[in-house]
Each structure stands twice: as structure tokens, then as C-alpha cells.
VOPAGU-2260 file (C-alpha; in pm, 1 decimal, decimal comma):
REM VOPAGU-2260
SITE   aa  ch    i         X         Y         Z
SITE  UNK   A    0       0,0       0,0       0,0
SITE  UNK   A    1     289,0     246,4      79,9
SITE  UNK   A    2     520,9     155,4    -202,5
SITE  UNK   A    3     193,0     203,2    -448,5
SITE  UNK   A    4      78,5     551,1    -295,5
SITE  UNK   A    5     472,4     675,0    -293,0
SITE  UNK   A    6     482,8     558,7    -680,3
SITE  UNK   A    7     153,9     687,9    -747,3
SITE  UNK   A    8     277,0    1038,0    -626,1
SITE  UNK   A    9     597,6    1038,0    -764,5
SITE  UNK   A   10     454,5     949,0   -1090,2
SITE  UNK   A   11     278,2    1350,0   -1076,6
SITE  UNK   A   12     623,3    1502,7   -1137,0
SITE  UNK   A   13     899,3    1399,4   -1335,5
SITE  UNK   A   14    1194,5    1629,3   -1364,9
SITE  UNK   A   15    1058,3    1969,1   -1405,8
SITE  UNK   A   16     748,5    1808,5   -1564,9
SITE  UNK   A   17     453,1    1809,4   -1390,5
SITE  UNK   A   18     122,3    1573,3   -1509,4
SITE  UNK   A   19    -170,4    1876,8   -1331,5
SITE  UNK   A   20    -459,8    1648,0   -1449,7
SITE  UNK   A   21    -327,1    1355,5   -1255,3
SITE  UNK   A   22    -274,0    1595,8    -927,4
SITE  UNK   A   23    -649,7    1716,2   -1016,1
SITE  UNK   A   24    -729,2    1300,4   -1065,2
SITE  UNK   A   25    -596,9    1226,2    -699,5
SITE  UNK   A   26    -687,5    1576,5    -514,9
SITE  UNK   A   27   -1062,3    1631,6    -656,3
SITE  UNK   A   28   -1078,3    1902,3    -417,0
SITE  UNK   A   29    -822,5    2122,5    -642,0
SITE  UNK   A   30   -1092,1    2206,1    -919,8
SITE  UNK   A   31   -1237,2    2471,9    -632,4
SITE  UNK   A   32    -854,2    2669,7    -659,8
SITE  UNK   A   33    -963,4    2667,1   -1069,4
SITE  UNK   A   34   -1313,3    2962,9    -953,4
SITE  UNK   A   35   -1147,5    3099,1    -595,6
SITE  UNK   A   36   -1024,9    3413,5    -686,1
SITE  UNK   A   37    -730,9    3632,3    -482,6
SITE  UNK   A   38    -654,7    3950,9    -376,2
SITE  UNK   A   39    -487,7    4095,5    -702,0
SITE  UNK   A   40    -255,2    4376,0    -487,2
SITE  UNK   A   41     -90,5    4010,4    -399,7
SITE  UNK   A   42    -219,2    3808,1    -678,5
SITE  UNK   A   43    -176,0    3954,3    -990,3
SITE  UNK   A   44    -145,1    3562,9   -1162,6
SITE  UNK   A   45    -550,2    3516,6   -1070,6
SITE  UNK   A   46    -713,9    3240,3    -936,0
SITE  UNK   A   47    -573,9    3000,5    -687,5
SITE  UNK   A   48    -524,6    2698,8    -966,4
SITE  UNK   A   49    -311,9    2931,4   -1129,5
SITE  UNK   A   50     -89,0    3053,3    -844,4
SITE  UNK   A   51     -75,8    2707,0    -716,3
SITE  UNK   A   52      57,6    2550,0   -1062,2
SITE  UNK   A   53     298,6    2833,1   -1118,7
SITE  UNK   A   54     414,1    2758,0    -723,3
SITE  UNK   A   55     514,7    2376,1    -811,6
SITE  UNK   A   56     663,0    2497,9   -1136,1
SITE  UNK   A   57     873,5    2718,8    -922,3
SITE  UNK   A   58     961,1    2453,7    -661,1
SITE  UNK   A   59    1080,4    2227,9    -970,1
SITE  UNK   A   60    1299,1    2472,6   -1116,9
SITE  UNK   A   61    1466,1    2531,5    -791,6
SITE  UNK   A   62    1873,8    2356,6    -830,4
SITE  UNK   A   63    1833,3    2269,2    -433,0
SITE  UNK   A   64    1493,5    2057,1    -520,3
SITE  UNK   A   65    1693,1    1785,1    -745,0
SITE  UNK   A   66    1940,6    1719,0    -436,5
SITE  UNK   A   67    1609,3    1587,5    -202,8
SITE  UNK   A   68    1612,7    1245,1    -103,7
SITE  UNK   A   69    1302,1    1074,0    -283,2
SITE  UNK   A   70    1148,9    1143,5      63,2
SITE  UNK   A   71    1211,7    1454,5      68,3
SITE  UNK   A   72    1089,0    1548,6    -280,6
SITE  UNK   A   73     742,3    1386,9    -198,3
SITE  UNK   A   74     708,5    1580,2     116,9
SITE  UNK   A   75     804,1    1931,3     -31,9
SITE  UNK   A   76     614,3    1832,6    -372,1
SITE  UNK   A   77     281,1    1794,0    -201,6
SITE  UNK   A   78     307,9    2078,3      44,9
SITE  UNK   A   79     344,1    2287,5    -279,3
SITE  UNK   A   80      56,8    2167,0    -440,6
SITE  UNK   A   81    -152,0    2172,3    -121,9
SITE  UNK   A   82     -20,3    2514,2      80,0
SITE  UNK   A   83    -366,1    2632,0     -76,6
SITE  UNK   A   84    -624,6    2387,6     -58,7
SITE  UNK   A   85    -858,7    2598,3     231,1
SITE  UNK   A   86    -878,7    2927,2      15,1
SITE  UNK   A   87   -1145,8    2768,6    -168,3
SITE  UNK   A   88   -1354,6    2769,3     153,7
SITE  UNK   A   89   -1179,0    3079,4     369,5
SITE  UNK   A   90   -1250,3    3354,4     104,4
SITE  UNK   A   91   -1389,0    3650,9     212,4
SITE  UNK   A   92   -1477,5    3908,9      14,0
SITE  UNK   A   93   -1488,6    4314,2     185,1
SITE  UNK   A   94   -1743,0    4611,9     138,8
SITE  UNK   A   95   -1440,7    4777,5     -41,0
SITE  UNK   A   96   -1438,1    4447,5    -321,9
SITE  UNK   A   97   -1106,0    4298,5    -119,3
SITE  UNK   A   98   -1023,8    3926,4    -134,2
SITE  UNK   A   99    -870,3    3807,8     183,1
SITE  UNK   A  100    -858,8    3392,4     278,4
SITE  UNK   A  101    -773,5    3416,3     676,4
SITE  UNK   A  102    -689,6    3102,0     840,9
SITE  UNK   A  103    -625,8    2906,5     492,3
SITE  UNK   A  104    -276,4    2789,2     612,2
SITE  UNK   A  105    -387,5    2636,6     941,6
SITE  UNK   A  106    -719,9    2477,2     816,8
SITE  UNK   A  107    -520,0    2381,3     443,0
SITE  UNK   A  108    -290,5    2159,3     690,7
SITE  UNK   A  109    -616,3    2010,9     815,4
SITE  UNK   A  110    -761,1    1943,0     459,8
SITE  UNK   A  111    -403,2    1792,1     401,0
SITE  UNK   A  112    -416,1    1590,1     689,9
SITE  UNK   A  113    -744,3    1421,1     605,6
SITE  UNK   A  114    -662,6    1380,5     246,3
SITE  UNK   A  115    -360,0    1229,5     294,4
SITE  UNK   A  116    -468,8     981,7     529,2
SITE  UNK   A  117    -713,6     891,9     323,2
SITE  UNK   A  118    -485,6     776,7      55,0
SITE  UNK   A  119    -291,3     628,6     317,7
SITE  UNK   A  120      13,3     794,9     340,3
SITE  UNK   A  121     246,0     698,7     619,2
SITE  UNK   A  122     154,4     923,7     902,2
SITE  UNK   A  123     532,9    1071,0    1000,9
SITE  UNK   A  124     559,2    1182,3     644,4
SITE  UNK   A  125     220,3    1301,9     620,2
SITE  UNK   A  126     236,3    1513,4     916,8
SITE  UNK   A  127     585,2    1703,0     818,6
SITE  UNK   A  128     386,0    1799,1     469,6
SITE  UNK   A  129     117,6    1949,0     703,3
SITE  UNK   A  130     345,9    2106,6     945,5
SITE  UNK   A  131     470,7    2302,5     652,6
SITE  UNK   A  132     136,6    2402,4     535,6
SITE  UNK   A  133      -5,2    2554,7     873,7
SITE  UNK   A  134     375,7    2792,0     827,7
SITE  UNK   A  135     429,0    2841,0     536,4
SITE  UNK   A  136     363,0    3161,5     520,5
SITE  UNK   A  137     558,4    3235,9     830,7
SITE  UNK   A  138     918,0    3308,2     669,2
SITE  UNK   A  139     752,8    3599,1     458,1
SITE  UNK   A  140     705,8    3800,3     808,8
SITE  UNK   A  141     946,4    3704,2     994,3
SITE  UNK   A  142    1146,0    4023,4    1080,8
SITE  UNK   A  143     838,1    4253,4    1078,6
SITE  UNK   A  144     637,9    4342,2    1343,8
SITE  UNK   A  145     470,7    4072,2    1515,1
SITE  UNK   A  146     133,9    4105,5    1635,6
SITE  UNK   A  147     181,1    3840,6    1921,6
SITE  UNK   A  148     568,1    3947,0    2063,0
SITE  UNK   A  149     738,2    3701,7    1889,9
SITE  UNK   A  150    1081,0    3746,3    1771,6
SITE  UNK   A  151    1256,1    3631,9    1495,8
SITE  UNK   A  152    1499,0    3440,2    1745,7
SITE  UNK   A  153    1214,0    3273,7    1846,9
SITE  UNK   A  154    1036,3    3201,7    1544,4
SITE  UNK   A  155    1348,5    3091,1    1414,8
SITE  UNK   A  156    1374,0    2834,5    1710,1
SITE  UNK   A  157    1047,5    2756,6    1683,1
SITE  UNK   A  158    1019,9    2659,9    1347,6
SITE  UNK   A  159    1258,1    2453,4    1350,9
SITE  UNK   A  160    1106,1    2204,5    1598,7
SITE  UNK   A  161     762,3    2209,3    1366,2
SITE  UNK   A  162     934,8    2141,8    1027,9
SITE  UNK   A  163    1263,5    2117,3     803,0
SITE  UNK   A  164    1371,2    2459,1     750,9
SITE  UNK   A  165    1507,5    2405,6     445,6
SITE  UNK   A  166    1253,4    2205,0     329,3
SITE  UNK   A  167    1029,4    2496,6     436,1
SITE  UNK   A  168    1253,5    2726,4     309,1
SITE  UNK   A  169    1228,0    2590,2     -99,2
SITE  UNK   A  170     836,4    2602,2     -15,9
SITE  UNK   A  171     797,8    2972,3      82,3
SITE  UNK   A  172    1069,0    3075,0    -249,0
SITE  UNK   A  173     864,1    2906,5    -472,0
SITE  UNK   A  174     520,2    3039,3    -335,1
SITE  UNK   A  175     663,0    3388,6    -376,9
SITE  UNK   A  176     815,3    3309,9    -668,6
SITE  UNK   A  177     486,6    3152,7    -783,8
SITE  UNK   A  178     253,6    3488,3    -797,4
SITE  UNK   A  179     292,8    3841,3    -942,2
SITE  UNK   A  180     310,3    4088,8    -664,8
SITE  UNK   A  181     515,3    4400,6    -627,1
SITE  UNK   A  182     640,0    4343,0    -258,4
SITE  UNK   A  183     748,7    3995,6    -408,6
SITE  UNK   A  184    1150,9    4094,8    -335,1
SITE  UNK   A  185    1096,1    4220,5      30,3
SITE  UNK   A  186     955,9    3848,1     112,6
SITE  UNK   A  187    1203,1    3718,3     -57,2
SITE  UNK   A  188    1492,8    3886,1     132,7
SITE  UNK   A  189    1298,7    3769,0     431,4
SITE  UNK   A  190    1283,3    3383,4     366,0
SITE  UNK   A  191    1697,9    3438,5     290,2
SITE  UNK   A  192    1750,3    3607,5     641,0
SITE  UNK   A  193    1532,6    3331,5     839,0
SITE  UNK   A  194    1758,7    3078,0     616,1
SITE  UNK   A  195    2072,8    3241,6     751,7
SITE  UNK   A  196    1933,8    3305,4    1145,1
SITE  UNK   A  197    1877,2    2889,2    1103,3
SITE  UNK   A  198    2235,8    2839,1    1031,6
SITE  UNK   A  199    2363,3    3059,9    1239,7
SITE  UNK   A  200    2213,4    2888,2    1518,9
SITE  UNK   A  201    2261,9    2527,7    1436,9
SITE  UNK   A  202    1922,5    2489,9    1360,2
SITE  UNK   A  203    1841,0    2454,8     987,8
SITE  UNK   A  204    1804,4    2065,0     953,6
SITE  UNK   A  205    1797,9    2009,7    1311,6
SITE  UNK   A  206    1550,3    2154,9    1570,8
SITE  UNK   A  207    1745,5    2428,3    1837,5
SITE  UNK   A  208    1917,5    2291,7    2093,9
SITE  UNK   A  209    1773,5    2311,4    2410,3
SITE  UNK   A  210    1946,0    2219,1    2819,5
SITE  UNK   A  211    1642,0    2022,1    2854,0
SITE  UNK   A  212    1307,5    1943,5    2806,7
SITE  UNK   A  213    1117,2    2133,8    3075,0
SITE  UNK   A  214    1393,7    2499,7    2896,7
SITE  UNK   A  215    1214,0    2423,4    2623,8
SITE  UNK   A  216     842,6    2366,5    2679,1
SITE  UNK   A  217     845,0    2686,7    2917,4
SITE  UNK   A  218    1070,0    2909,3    2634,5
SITE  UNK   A  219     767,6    2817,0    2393,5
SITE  UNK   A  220     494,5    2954,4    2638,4
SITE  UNK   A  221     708,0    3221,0    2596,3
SITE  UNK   A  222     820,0    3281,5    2944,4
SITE  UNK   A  223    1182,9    3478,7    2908,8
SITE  UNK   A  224    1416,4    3143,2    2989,4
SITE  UNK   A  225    1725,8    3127,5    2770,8
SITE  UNK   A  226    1756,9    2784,8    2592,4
SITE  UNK   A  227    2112,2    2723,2    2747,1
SITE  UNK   A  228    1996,4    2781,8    3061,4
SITE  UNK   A  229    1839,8    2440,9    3242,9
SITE  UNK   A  230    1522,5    2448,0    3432,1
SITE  UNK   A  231    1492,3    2266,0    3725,0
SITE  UNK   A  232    1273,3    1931,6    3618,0
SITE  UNK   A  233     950,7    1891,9    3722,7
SITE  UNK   A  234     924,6    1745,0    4064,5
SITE  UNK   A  235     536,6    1677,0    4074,9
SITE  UNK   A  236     311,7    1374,6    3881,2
SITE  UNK   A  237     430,2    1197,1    3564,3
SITE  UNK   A  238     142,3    1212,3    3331,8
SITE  UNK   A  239      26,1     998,9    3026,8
SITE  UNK   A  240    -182,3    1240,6    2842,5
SITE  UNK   A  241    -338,9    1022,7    2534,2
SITE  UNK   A  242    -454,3    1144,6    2231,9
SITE  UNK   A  243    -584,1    1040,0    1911,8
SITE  UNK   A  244    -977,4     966,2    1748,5
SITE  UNK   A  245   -1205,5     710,9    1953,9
SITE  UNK   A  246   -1116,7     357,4    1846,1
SITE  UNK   A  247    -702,1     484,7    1721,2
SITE  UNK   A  248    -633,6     204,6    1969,1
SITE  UNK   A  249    -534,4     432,5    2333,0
SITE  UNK   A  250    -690,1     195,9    2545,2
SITE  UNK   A  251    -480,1    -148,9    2388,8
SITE  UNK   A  252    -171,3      72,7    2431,8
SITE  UNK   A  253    -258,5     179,0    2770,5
SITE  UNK   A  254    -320,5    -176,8    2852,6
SITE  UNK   A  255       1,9    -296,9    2755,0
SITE  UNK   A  256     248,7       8,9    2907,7
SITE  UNK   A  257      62,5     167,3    3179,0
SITE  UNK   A  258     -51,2    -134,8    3346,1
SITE  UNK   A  259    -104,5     -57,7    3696,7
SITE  UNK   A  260    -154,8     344,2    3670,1
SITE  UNK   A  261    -462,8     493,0    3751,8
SITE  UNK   A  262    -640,3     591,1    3439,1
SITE  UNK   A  263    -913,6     885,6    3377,3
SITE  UNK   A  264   -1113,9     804,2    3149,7
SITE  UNK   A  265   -1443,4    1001,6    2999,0
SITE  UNK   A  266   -1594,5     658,2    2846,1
SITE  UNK   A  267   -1549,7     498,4    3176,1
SITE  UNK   A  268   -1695,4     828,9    3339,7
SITE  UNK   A  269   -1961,4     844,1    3120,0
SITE  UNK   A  270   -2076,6     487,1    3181,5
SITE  UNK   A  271   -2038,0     572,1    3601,5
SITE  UNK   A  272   -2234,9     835,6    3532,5
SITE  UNK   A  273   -2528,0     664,7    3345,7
SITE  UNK   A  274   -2459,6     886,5    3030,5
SITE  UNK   A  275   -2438,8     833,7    2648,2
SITE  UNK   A  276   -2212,4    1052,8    2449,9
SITE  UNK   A  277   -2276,1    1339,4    2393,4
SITE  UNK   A  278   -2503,8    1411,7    2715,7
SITE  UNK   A  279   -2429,1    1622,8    3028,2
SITE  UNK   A  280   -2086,4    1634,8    2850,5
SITE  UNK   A  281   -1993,7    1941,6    3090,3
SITE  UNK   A  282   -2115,9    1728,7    3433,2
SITE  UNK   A  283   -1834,7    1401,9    3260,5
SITE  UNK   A  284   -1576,4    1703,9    3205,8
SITE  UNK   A  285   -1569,3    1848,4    3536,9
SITE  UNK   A  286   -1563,0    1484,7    3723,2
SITE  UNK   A  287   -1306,8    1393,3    3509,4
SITE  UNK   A  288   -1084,7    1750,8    3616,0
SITE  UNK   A  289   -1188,9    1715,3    3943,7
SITE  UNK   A  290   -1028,2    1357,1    4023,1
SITE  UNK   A  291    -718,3    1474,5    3776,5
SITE  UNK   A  292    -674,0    1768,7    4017,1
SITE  UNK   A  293    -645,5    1503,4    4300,2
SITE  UNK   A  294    -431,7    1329,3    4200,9
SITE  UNK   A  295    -220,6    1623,1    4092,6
SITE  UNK   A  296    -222,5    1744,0    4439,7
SITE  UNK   A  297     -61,6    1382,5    4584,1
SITE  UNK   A  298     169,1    1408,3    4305,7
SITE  UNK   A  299      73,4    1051,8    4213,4
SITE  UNK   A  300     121,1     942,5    3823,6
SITE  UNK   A  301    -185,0     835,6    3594,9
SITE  UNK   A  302    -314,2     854,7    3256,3
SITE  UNK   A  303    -570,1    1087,7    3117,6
SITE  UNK   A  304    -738,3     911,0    2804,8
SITE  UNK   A  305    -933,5    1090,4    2611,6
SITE  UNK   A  306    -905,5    1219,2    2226,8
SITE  UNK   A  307    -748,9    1543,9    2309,2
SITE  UNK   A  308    -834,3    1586,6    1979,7
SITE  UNK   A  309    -727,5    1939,8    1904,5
SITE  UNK   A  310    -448,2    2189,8    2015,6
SITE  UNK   A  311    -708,1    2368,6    2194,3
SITE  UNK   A  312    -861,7    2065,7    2432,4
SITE  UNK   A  313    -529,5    1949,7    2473,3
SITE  UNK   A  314    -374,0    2291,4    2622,9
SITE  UNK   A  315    -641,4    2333,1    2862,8
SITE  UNK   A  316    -572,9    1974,6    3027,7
SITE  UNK   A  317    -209,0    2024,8    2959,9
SITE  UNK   A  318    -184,3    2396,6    3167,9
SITE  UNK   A  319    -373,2    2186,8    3473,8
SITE  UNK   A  320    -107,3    1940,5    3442,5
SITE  UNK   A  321     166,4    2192,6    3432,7
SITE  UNK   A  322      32,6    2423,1    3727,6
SITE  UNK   A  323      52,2    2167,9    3973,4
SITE  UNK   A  324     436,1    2120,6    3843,0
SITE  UNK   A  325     402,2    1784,0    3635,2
SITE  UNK   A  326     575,2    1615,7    3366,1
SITE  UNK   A  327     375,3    1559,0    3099,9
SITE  UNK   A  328     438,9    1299,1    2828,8
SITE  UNK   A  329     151,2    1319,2    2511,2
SITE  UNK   A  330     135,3     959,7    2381,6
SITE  UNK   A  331     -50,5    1027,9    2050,6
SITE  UNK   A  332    -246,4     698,2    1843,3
SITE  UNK   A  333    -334,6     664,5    1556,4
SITE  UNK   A  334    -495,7     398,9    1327,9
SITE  UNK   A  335    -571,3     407,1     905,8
SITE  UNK   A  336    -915,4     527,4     825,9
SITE  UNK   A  337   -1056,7     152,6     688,4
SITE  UNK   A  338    -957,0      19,8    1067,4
SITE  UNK   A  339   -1082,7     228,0    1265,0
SITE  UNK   A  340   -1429,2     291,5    1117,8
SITE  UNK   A  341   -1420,5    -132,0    1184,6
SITE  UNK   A  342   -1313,4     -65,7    1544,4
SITE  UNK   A  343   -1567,1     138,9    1613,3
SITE  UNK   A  344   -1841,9      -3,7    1409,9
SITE  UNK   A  345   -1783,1    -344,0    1639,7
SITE  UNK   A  346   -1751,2    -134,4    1967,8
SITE  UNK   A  347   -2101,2    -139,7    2225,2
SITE  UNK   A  348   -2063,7     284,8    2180,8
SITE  UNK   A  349   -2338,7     548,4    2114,9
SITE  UNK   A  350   -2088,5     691,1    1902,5
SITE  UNK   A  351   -2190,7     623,9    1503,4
SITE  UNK   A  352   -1887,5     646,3    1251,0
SITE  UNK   A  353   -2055,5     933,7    1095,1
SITE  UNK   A  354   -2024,6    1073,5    1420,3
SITE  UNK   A  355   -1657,1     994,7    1433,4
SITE  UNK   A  356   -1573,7    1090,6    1083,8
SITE  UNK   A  357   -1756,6    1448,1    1183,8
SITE  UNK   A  358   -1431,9    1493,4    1439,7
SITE  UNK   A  359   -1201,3    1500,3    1181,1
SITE  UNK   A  360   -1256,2    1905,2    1120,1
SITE  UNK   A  361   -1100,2    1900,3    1453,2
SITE  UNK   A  362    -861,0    1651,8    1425,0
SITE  UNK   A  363    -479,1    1881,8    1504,7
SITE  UNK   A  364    -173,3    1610,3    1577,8
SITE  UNK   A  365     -10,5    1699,4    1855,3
SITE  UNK   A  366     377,9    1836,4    1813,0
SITE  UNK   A  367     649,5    1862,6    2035,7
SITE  UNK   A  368     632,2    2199,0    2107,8
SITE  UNK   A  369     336,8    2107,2    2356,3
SITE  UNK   A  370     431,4    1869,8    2607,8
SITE  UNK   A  371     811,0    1742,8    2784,1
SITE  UNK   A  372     790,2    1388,0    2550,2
SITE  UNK   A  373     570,4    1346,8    2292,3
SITE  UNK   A  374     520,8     968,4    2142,9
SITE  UNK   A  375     327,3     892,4    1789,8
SITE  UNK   A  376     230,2     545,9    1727,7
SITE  UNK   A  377      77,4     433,2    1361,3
SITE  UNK   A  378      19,8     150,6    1133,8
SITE  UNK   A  379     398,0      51,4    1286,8
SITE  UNK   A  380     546,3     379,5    1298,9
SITE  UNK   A  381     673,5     468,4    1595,5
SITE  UNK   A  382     855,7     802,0    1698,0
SITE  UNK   A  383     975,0     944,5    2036,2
């Protein structure tokens, strides 16, 4: 299945030829970029179809792209052809005629993420192709002002714990490369400064160095820690914090390496509770909190299953864990789309597949930025 899907894609692109109707054959959705239009002022190619064409073009021209592994060329291939796939749906058009597609880079990493799973990509590679589509716009604003604080030190740093710069870096050329604009140079001297910050700090291919895990988590909550500078470790519970959709298979791998930890569980607090899912979810929620808070207090390890589905449902359990000074390890599962419809289909749950299949606009992997350890376990894939 993966050596067919990895053929099938490289078979899109050949040199600096690229076959558009077969990318249109396997990405359906990609006929909306033919009728989304885009701002002109940054746009002057047209639609999205056109920019995104002329954006691959670019990446295939570019000498750096022929020296990719075969990996590599897949990853940066289909982050090209996908960086757009959410303006279709995220265009909004002003009083003053204005075209403006807010939030396409973070929901066009969703898209990606379900399409791509869906054909069955392997999930490690899969997710670095998203990565780079919820940032890859990032490098073109880099040393401007920055409407949250950040820095460019820290963006730098960040970045390079979410992605491949370089890879990332032969993604944002060709996008700006790929459009007619008339701030197209000022970008571009952008994307070649954050290439040059990377090196200069070690972190271009490699994520930034950090004295250890607990320096880094807290230095990207931005509290002002220097990432030489080592953090005492966290001296209160060890927690499991699961993730992943119902039926990815969290409760087998708790089962066979957490045996003997207390686990909190919603299903389990649910069925206490004489509820189905979906009712008095706020009453299972706070139970759940409330026992997690005691054990918190005692310092005693456990697990906390539950989907943790997106960044946001995972932060709010994850700050808990952290204010009562915990170590937090997110153990994220996952299973292929044919397998887990099965799995839950043959579970005694009030929870239908088309229920399931609904929490995939939702569904944000967890990265490393969030937690002390993270752990990702697929189809055999495993990466700590």
C-alpha cells in the first residue's frame, strides 16, 4: 500500500514536468482553486489553480529541489501543491471588493491531513507535509512586526522544531516566486535572512538545541528562559496524556504500558455516570478535572485518556497538568481510516462512525512543542 501511494505520487512530477490532471485526478478538491479568486494587490497571476501550478513549477525549477532524497521530494512536492487547498472555503470578500482567505494555512494543513490519510500515506511523512502548510507563510514576516511578541529568534527556534527549515525554506521561495506581486523581493529577502538566522544557530536541519526538556516547553509559552539555561525538572506527577480519534487504539496501548496506573477516562466516566455521548458532557468534564486535580495534588502518576483531539482541548488539560508542576508525556495513536471505522463499528458505543468521521474538522496532531515527551504510534510507525 505504501510503495503504491509513494509511486503513485511520484509518478505526478517527473523532472521539471509536472502531469496537473493527474494531481487534479488524486486531489478532486483542487478544481475549487480553478473559480477561488485572490486579492490581485498580492495576486496579480488570478485564481488560486493558477498561483498554485505556477508555485510547483517554481519549486521544480529550484537547483536545491533535485538534491532531495526521494522522501524529501514527496514531502516538499505535495506541500506545494496543497499550501492552498482551504482558500477555496476561507474567502472573504470586503465592502471595499477585497479578497482576503484568513486562516487558509492552518485549516489547508487540516484538509491535508485528512486527504492524505485517506490515501494512506504513512503518518510521520504526512504530518511534516502538514506542518509546513499551517507555516508556510511564516518566513515571509518574519522580521516585521509581530502582532503576538514574537521574535525572529524565536520564530526561528520555533520553526525549527515544527518542520525542516530548508525544506520549508524551498516552499515559501517558490510560493513567492509563484505569484505576481510588487512586494514579491521584500519576502524574498525575508525567507533568505530566516535561512541564515537557522544556520547561524545550528538549527536549519535540526531543531534548536535546548538544556532540557522542561527549557524548552516553558521558552515556547514564551516565558523569558534562555535555551542554554536548564530548568529545574519537574518534581510533581508523571502524566500519560493520550490522544488520538475514539477507536485509534489508546486503550490497547494503555493496557500494555501503563498497566497498573490509575487511568481517567471520559468513556469509563460516562458509563459511572449513566450517560451516552454526547449528554451532560460538561457534568463528565468536570468529574473527570476534578479527580485529575487530586491526584495532581498527591503528586501521584496516571493517565488521562481521552481524544485530546485538538491543540485547543489538549492545552487546557495540559496547563492543569503543568500548574501543579508535572511532567507531561503526550502519547498520541493513531490507526488508518478503513480500521478504525471497523473498530468502532464493532464497539457497544453510542458513538456512530458518521459521528466519528464528523471529528475530523477538529482533528490537530499533537507536536512537540506542547508537552516534555511526545510519542506517535501508527500503522507501525513509531517516533519518540
Amino acid at each position: 500500500m505504501k510503495n503504491d501511494m509513494t509511486a503513485r505520487i511520484h509518478a505526478l512530477f517527473q523532472g521539471d514536468t509536472v502531469d496537473f490532471a493527474a494531481c487534479l485526478n488524486l486531489f478532486p478538491v483542487l478544481e475549487q482553486a480553478k473559480t477561488t479568486p485572490q486579492e490581485p494587490l498580492y495576486h496579480g497571476e488570478g485564481d488560486v489553480w493558477t498561483h498554485t501550478q505556477m508555485v510547483v513549477n517554481a519549486l521544480l525549477a529550484d537547483v536545491d529541489f533535485a538534491a532531495l532524497t526521494a522522501a524529501q521530494q514527496r514531502q516538499v512536492f505535495l506541500a506545494a501543491l496543497l499550501h492552498d487547498v482551504a482558500k477555496y472555503r476561507t474567502t472573504v470578500v470586503d465592502e471595499h471588493g477585497r479578497i482576503s482567505q484568513p486562516g487558509h494555512s492552518k485549516k489547508g494543513a487540516l484538509d491535508a491531513r485528512i486527504l492524505l490519510w485517506e490515501l494512506g500515506l504513512p503518518m510521520l511523512e504526512r504530518e511534516a507535509i502538514c506542518r509546513m502548510i499551517a507555516v508556510h507563510q511564516v518566513p515571509f514576516f518574519a522580521f516585521e512586526v509581530n502582532r503576538h511578541g514574537r521574535t525572529p529568534l524565536w520564530l526561528c527556534h520555533q520553526l525549527s522544531w515544527l518542520t525542516d527549515m530548508h525544506l520549508l525554506n524551498m516552499l515559501a521561495t517558490a510560493d513567492m516566486r509563484g505569484r505576481v506581486c510588487a512586494d514579491k523581493s521584500r519576502a524574498l529577502d525575508n525567507i533568505a535572512l530566516l535561512k541564515e538566522l537557522a544556520q547561524e544557530e545550528g538549527c536549519y536541519r535540526t531543531p534548536k538545541v535546548f538544556a532540557n526538556v522542561h527549557t524548552r516547553l516553558r521558552y515556547f509559552q514564551g516565558h523569558e528562559v534562555y535555551p542554554e539555561f536548564a530548568l529545574q525538572l519537574p518534581q510533581g506527577s508523571r502524566v500519560m496524556l493520550m490522544c488520538g480519534l475514539p477507536a485509534s487504539g489508546k486503550n490497547t496501548w494503555v493496557a500494555a504500558h501503563a498497566a497498573g496506573l490509575p487511568v481517567l477516562s471520559y468513556d469509563d466516566t460516562r458509563q459511572h455516570l449513566g450517560l451516552k455521548y454526547g449528554a451532560n458532557e460538561g457534568l463528565v468534564a468536570q468529574t473527570v478535572l476534578n479527580q485529575a486535580k487530586a491526584y495532581l495534588r498527591k503528586r501521584q502518576d496516571f493517565v488521562w485518556n481521552a481524544t485530546h483531539l485538538s491543540t485547543q482541548m489538549r492545552q487546557k488539560n495540559l496547563d492543569v497538568c503543568l500548574a501543579y508542576d508535572a511532567h507531561v508525556r503526550v502519547v498520541y495513536v493513531e490507526a488508518d481510516k478503513a480500521t478504525l471505522l471497523q473498530r468502532n463499528h464493532a464497539r457497544d458505543s453510542s458513538l456512530s462512525n458518521g459521528k466519528l468521521l464528523q471529528m475530523l474538522k477538529h482533528w490537530e496532531v499533537p507536536s512537540a512543542l506542547e508537552a516534555h515527551q511526545l510519542e506517535v504510534y501508527a500503522s507501525g510507525e513509531v517516533r519518540a
